[in-house]
C-alpha positions in Angstrom: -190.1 -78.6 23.0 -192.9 -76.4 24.5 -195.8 -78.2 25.8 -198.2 -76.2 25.9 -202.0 -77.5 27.2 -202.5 -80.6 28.8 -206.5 -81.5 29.6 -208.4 -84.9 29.9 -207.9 -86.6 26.6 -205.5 -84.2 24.9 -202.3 -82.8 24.8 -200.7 -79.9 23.0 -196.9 -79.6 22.4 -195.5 -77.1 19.8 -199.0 -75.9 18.5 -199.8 -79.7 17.9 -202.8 -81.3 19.4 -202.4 -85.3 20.6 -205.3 -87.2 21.2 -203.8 -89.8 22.2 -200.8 -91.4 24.1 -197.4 -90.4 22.8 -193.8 -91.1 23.1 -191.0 -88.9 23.2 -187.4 -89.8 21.9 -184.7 -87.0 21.5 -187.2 -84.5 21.0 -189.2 -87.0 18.1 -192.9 -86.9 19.3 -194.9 -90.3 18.1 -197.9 -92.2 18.9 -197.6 -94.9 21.7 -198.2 -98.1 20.2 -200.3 -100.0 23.0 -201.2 -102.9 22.0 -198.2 -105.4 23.1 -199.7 -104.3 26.3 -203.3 -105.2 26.0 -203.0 -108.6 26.9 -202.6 -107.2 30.5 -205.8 -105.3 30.8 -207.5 -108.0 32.7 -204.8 -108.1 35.3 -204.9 -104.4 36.1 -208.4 -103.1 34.9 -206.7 -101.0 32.6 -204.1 -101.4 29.4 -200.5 -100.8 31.8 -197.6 -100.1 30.1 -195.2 -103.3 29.9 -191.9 -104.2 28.7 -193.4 -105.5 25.4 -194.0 -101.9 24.3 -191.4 -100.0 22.4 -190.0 -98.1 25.5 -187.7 -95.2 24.4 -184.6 -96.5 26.6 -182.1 -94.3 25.3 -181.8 -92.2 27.9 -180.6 -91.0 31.0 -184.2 -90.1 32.8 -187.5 -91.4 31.6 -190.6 -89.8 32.8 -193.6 -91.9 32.6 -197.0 -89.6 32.6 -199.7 -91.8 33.7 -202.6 -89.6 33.0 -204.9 -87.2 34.2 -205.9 -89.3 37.6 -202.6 -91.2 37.7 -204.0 -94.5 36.9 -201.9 -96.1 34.5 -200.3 -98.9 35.8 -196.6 -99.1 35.2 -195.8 -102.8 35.4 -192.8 -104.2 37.5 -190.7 -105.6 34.5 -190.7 -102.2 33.1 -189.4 -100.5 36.9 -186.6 -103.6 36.8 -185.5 -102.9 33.3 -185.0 -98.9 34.1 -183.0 -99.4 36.8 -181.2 -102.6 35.8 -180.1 -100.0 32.6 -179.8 -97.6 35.3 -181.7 -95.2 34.0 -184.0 -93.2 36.3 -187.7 -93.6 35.7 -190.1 -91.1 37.3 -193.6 -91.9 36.9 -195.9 -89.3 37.5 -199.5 -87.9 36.5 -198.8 -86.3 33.5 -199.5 -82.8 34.5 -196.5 -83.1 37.1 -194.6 -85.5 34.3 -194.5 -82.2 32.0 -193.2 -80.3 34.7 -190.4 -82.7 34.9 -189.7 -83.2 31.2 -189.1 -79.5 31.0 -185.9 -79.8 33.5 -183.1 -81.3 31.1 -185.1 -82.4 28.4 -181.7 -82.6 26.4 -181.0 -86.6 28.3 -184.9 -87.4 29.5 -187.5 -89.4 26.8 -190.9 -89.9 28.0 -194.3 -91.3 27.4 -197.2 -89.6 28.3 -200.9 -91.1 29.0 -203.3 -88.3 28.0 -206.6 -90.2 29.5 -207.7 -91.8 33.0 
């Protein structure tokens, strides 16, 4: 996988453009499917990710991109279900999340917030 442009709003990987939030599973790119989630925006200002998402668990490391500014909210329930599957979750701005998703990419899944 070779990302390739990450910008406010958009994110390139293997000459595809994303315009919007995606989720990586063994390499599979596919659109994050919010909406589980949006019953939380009043909480946290902004749609957080939650444990009602599909959350691609099947890994070793997942890295959690949380957008250009770093304000996605990553809800405790998803930070207890990482490590009670012991699996470890770095959440990052995406622009440093990429970084980290190119270091053994073979056992790491992801989800990446391309906006705020």
């Amino acid at each position: 996988m070779h990302f390739e442009d990450f910008s406010f709003g958009s994110l390139r990987i293997d000459g595809n453009t994303y315009a919007h939030d995606v989720l990586i599973e063994h390499g599979e790119i596919r659109k994050r499917k919010k909406k589980p989630s949006k019953k939380f925006r009043e909480d946290f200002g902004h749609t957080s990710l939650s444990i009602e998402e599909e959350i691609p668990w099947g890994c070793r490391r997942l890295v959690v991109g949380t957008g250009a500014y770093g304000r996605l909210p990553v809800m405790k329930e998803v930070k207890r279900e990482a490590s009670r599957r012991k699996i470890e979750l770095l959440i990052l701005p995406t622009i440093k999340a990429i970084e980290a998703l190119k270091q053994d990419p073979e056992e790491t899944n992801a989800i990446l917030h391309v906006t705020c």
